[in-house]
N, C-alpha and C positions, 0 to 999 in steps of 0.2 A: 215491262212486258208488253208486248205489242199483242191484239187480241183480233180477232181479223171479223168479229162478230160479236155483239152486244151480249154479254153475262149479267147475271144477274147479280143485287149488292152483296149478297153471302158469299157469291162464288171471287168479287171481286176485293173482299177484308182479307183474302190469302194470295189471292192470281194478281199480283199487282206489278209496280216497280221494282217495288222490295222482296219481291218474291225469291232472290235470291242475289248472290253478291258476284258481282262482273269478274271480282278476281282471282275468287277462287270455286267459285258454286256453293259457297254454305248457305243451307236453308235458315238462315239465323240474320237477321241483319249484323255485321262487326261493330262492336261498343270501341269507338277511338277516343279511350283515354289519352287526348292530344290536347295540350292548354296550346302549341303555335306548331306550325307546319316551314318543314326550311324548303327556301327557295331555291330552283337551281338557276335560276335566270336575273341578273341585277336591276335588268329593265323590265322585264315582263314577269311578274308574280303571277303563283298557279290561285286557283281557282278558292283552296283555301289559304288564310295566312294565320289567324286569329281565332280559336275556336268563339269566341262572344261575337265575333263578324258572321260564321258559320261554319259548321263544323260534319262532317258525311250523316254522323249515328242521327244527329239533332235535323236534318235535312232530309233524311229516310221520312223522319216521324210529319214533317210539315208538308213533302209533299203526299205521303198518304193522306193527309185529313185535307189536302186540296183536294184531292182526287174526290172523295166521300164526296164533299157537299159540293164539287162540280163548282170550286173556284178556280183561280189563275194561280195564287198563292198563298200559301202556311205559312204560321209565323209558331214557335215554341216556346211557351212562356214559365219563369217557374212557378207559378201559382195562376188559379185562373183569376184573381185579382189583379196579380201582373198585367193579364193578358187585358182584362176589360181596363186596368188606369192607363197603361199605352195607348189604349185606343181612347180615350174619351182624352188623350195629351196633342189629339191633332187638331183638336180646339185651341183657341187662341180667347185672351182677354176681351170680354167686351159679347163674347158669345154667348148662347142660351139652348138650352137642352129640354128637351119633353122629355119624361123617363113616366113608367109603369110605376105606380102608387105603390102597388105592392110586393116594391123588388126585393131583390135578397137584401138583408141586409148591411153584408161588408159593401154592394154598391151603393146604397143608402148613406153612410160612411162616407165612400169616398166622396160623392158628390157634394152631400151638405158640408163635411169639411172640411174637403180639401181642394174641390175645383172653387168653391166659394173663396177662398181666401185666393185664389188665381184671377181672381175680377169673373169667375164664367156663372151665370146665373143657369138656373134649372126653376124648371116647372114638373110637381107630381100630377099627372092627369090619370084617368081610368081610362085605360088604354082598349075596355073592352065597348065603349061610347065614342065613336067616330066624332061625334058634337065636341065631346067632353074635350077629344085632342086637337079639335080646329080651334076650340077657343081660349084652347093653354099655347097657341102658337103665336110669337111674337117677330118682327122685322128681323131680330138678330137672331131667330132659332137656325143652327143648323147641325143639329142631330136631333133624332127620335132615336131613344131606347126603349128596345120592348123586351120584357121580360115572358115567354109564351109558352106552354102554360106558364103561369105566374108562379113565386115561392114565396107564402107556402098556401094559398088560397086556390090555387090550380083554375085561373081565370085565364080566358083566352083569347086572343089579339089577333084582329084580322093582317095578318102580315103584307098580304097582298096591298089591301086599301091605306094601312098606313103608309107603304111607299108611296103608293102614287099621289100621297098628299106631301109625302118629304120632298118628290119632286118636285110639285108645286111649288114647293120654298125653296127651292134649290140647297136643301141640306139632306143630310147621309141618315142612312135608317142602319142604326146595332141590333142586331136579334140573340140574346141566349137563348142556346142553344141546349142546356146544360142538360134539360130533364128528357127530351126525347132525341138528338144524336141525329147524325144523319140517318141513320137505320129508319129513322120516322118521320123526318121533318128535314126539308130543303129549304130555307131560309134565303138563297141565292140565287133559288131560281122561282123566288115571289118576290121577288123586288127590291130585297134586300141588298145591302152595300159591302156586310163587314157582318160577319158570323163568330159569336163566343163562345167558348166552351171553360168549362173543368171540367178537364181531364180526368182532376183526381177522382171523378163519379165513375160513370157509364163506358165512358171509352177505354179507361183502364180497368175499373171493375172490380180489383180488390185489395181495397183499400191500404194498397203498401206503394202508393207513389202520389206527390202532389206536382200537378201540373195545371197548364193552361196553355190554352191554342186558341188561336184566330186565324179566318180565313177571309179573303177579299174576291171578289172577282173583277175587280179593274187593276188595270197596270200600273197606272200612276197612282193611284190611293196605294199600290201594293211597294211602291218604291218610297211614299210617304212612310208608313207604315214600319218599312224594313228599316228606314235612316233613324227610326222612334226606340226600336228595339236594338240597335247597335249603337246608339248614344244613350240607352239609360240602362242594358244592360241584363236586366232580370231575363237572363236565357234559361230553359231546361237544359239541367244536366244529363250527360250521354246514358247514364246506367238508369235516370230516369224516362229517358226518351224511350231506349229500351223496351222499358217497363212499359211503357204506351203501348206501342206497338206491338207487342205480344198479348196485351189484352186486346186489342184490337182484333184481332183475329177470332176470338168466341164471341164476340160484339151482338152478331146476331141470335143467336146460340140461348145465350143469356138473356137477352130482350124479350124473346120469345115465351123464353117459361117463365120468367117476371111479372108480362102481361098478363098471361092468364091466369098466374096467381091473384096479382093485385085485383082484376075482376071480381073473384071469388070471396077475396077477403071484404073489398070494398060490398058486396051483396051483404055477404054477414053481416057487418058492424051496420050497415042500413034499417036493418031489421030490428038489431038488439035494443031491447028498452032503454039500457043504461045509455044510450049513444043518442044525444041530441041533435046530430047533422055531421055527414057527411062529405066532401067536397071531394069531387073525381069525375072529371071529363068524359067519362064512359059512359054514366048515367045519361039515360033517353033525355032527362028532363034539365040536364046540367043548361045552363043560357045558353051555353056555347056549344051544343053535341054538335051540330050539323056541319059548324064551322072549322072546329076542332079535325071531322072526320072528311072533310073539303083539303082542308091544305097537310094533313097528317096522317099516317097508315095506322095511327092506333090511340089511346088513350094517355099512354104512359104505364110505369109501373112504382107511380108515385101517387099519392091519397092523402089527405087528411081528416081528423075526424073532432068533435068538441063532445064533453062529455059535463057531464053536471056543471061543475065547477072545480075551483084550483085542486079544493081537498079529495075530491072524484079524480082525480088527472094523478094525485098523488099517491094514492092506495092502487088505483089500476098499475101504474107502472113501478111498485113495488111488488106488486106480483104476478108482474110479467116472465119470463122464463129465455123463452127463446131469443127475440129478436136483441139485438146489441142497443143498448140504449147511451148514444153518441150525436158527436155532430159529424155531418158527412149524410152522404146517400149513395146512391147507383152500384152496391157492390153485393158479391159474392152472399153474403148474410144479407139480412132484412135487417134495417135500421130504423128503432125507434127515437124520433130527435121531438125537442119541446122549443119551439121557434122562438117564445117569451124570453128564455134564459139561451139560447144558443144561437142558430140564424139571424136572430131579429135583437140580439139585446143591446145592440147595441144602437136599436129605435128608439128615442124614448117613448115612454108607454103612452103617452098623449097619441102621439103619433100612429102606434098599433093600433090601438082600439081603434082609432079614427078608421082604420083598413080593415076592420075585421077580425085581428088576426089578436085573439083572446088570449087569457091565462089559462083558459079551461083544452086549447086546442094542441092537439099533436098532428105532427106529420110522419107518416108510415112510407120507407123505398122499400119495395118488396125486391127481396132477392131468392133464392134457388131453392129454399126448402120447400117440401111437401105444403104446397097450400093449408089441408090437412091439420098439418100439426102446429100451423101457427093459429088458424078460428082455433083449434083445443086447448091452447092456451092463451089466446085472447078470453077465450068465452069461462074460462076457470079463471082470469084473474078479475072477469067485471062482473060474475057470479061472487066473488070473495068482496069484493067492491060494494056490492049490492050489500049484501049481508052488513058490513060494515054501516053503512046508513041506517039498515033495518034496523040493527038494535037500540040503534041512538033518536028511533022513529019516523025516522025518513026517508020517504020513499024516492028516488033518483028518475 
């Protein structure tokens, strides 16, 4: 869709490319169930040949999330694991990686055991200490990975400053993107090289598709990149590509009443006795606000919170109600997830502790319900919590 005058990002998750189909006008993008496309020409092949090479439904979805974060190009991955080991595979033997301490952790995984045993070394730095990441930099680094906010400690990373020290080395800077979307954060147009997402979060939204997407904004990283994803194959499938793209469109929608839930809830639990600390980028005092609200239109709609200890962490979310308690985030419902046993377990615990990231602590994605009625049922299940200690003497 050609637009003759600048729209704004809500109006642009509908007014797009895909806005509708060349061939026939449906407001739907077409799902082409097509594994190969026949040719009519023996010397000149059309445009597609191969769906795993590219396929229309999977090509709608990559170049809209170009469009989003104002790359050159989309890649559609079927997991966003997929999508971040493609990219950390245009590393070669003998390289070396900065990565964010306190990354998710199937990245944690890949890197410690499976770029390792590729000859590529890696450094964990605290990416929210500029010092920290000049001095985990070595002759052969070339990438920084920034995980921004971080999962599940919601620490913040100068995006900007990191590249222009990637520069300096002449290596590529990754940013996940995962937790705030283009809707909040341009990663591409602070210096960034190569933008990550899951999908399966925010950008699809309810939790009935796993995906992964990356986005570039150089040509040639983008023709790197595309030769990475057609030789190893892990493509999104059309009905999940779909699936992207139709959540895509309530993108902002959803963001919106997220945010200001997760505010809300994040106030509450700040206050409540039983809750020993908070972590949420919204907070005046978080390290990071200023910075956070420098390169980002909002906080998130992601928190986490640490409460007594394990046996506190285990009676609260026994008598929680509402929220889904899973692994996953960014969707439709509020998700209660415990990063010890799901995100991160597969850290060993030396390791957690080492980052903060406790037996006692949970991570909260706020989704669509009445603010409301999730504090009345946080605050009646850490009221039952409470009680629980009380009788046995002790006060939380």
């Amino acid at each position: 869709m050609k637009v003759s005058r600048e729209i704004h990002f809500e109006t642009r998750l509908l007014h797009n490319s895909q806005k509708t189909d060349q061939a026939t006008g449906a407001v739907s993008v077409p799902i082409h169930h097509a594994s190969t496309f026949h040719q009519f020409d023996i010397e000149n092949f059309g445009k597609y040949d191969y769906s795993r090479s590219s396929n229309p439904t999977r090509e709608a979805l990559e170049q809209a999330i170009a469009a989003l974060e104002e790359g050159t190009r989309g890649f559609a991955f079927s997991s966003g694991m997929a999508a971040i080991s493609t990219a950390f595979l245009l590393l070669s033997s003998g390289d070396h990686v900065v990565i964010s301490e306190d990354v998710y952790g199937g990245t944690y995984r890949m890197v410690t055991e499976v770029l390792s045993r590729m000859g590529i070394e890696y450094t964990f730095a605290d990416m929210t200490d500029l010092h920290a990441v000049r001095e985990a930099v070595q002759t052969n680094t070339k990438v920084f990975y920034v995980e921004t906010p971080s999962n599940p400690l919601l620490k913040v990373t100068d995006i900007r400053a990191v590249s222009e020290l990637a520069k300096e080395h002449n290596a590529l800077i990754f940013v996940d993107n995962t937790f705030l979307t283009p809707a909040l954060q341009k990663p591409l147009l602070l210096g960034a090289d190569v933008v990550l997402h899951s999908a399966t979060k925010f950008l699809s939204g309810h939790s009935d598709v796993v995906a992964g997407l990356a986005v570039v904004k150089d040509e040639e990283l983008a023709g790197r990149l595309y030769f990475l994803q057609n030789t190893i194959g892990a493509v999104l499938g059309v009905q999940d590509a779909w699936l992207v793209l139709r959540g895509l469109k309530t993108l902002h929608v959803r963001l919106e009443q997220s945010l200001k839930s997760a505010a809300q809830i994040a106030c509450f639990l700040r206050t409540h006795p039983a809750i020993h600390k908070v972590y949420f980028p919204g907070f005046e005092d978080h390290p990071q606000y200023d910075l956070q609200h420098r390169q980002a239109n909002g906080a998130g709609a992601i928190l986490s919170f640490e409460l007594a200890g394990k046996e506190a962490l285990y009676q609260f979310v026994s008598n929680v109600e509402i929220p889904v308690f899973a692994v996953s985030l960014g969707a439709v419902e509020s998700i209660l997830s415990y990063p010890a046993k799901m995100s991160h377990a597969s850290m060993p615990i030396e390791e957690r502790k080492k980052r903060g990231i406790s037996d006692s602590l949970l991570r909260l994605s706020v989704g669509l319900e009445n603010p409301a009625d999730i504090i009345k049922d946080f605050s009646a299940a850490l009221e039952t919590t409470m009680q629980h200690f009380a009788h046995q003497g002790v006060k939380l």
